[in-house]
C-alpha positions as CSV (number, residue, x, y, z in Angstrom):
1,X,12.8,2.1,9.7
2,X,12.3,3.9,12.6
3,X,8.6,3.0,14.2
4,X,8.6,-0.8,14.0
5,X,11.7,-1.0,15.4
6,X,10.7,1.2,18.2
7,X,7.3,-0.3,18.6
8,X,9.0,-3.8,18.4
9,X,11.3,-2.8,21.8
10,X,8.5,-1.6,23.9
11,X,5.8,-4.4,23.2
12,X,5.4,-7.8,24.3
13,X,2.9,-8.6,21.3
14,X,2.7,-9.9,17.7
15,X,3.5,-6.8,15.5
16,X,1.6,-6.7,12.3
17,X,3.6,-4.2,9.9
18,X,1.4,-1.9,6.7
19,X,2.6,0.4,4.8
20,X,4.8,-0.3,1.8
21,X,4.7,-4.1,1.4
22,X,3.9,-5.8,-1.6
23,X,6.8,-8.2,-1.9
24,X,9.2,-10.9,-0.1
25,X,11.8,-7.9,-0.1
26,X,9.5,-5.8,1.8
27,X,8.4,-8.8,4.1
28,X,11.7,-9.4,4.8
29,X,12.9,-6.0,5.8
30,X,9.8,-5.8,8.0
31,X,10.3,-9.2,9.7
32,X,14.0,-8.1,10.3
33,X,13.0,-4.8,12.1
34,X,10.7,-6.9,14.5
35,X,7.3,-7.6,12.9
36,X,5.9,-11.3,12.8
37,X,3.4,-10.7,9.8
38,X,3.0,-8.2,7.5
39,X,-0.9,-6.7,6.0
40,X,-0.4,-5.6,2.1
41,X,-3.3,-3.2,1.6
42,X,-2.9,-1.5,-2.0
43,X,-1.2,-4.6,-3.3
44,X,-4.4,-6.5,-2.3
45,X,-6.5,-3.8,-3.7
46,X,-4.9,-4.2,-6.9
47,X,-5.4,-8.1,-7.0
48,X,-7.4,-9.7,-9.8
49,X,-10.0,-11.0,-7.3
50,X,-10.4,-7.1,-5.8
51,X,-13.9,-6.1,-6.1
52,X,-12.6,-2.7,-6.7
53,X,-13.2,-1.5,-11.0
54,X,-10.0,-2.3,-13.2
55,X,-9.7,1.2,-13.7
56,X,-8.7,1.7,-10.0
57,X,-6.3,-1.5,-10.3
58,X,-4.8,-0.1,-13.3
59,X,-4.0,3.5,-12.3
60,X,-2.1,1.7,-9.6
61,X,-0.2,-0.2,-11.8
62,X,0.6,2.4,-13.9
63,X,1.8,4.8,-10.8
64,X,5.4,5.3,-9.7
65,X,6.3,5.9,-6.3
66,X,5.8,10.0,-6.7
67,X,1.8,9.3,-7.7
68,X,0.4,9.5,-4.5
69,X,-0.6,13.1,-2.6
70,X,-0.7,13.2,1.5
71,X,-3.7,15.2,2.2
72,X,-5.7,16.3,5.1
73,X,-2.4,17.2,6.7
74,X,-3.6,20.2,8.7
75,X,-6.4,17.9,10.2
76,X,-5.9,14.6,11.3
77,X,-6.5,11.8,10.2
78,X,-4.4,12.4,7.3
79,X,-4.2,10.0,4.3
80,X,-2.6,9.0,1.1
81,X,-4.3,8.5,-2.3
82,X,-3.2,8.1,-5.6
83,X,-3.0,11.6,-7.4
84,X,-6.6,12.0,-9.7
85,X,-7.7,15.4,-11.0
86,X,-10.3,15.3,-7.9
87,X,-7.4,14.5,-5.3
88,X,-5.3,17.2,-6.3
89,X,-7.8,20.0,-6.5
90,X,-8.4,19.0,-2.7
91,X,-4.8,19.2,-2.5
92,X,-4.1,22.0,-3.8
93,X,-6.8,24.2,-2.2
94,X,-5.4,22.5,0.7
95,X,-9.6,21.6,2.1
96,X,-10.8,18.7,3.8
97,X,-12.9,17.0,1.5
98,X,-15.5,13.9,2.4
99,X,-17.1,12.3,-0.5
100,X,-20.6,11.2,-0.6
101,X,-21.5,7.6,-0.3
102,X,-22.7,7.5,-4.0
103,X,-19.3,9.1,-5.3
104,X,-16.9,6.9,-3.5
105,X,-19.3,4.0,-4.5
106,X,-18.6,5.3,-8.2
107,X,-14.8,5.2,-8.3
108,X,-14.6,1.3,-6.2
109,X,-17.4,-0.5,-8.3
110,X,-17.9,2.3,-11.6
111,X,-14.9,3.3,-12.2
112,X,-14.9,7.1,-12.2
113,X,-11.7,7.6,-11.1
114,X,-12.7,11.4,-10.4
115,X,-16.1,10.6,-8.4
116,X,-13.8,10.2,-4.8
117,X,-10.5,9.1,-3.3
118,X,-8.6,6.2,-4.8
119,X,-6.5,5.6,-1.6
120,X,-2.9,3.9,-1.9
121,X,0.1,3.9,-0.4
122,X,3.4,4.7,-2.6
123,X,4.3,1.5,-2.6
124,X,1.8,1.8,-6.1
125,X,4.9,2.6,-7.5
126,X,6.2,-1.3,-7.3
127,X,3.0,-2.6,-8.2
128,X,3.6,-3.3,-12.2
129,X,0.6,-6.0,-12.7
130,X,-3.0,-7.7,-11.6
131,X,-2.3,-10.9,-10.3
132,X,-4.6,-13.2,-8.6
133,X,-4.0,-13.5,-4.9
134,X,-2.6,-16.6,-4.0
135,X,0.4,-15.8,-6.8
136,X,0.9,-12.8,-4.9
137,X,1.0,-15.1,-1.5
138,X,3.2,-17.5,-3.2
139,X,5.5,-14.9,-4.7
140,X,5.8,-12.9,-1.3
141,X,6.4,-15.3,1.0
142,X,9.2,-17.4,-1.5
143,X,11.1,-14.0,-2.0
144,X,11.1,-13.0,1.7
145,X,12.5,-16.5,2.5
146,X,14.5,-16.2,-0.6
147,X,16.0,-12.3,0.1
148,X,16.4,-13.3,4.1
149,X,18.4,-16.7,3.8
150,X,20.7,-14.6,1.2
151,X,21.4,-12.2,3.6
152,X,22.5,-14.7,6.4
153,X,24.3,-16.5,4.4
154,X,26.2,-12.9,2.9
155,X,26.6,-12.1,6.7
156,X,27.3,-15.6,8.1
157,X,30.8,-15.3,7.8
């Protein structure tokens, strides 16, 4: 609500908007605040033809919006995960943590939701079901198209 927009008045490019879509609702808000295309990273992550393990897919499905943890706040880069015994002891004693190639191998393609970081944005919390990919295409783009011709036509008048 407040970068895009910003970004959008000082460039002269195509703005690409992440973070928190997963639908045509949220490709709509983003188009509206200046983006031209939008990048759906832990809806994509949970889709049926991810080659991440179904237990990643399904802890996202089974998160709500409050699941995730920020961490590495004191250091940058910071990032959000999904909230796993093994993320919140890093959050909690509040250390930068950087997982060996093996362990974060272990939680995409074993499954061991506790080897590494399971990183997702809180948009896990809309996130309900695996689908395959080009429902989630088809889905996204008729909603956006769906959500923004209802709102001109609300505001029209």
């Amino acid at each position: 609500m407040v970068l895009l927009p910003l970004i959008a008045s000082r460039v002269d490019v195509p703005i690409i908007a992440a973070g928190g879509v997963c639908d045509g609702r949220s490709m709509a808000a983003a188009f509206v605040l200046g983006a031209e295309g939008v990048q759906m990273g832990t809806r994509m992550v949970s889709a049926a033809e991810s080659p991440v393990h179904d237990n990643w897919k399904q802890l996202i499905c089974s998160s709500n919006e409050g699941d995730t943890l920020l961490l590495n706040k004191s250091a940058p880069p910071a990032f959000r995960v999904l909230r796993t015994g093994f993320s919140q002891s890093a959050d909690t004693e509040n250390r930068a943590v950087i997982p060996s190639l093996e362990a974060v191998h272990d939680l995409y393609f074993g499954g061991n939701m506790e080897a590494s970081f399971a990183f997702s944005g809180q948009v896990a919390g809309r996130i309900d079901e695996v689908i395959p990919v080009e429902q989630i295409l088809r889905e996204t783009v008729a909603g956006c198209e769906a959500i923004l011709a209802a709102t001109a036509a609300r505001y029209s008048a």
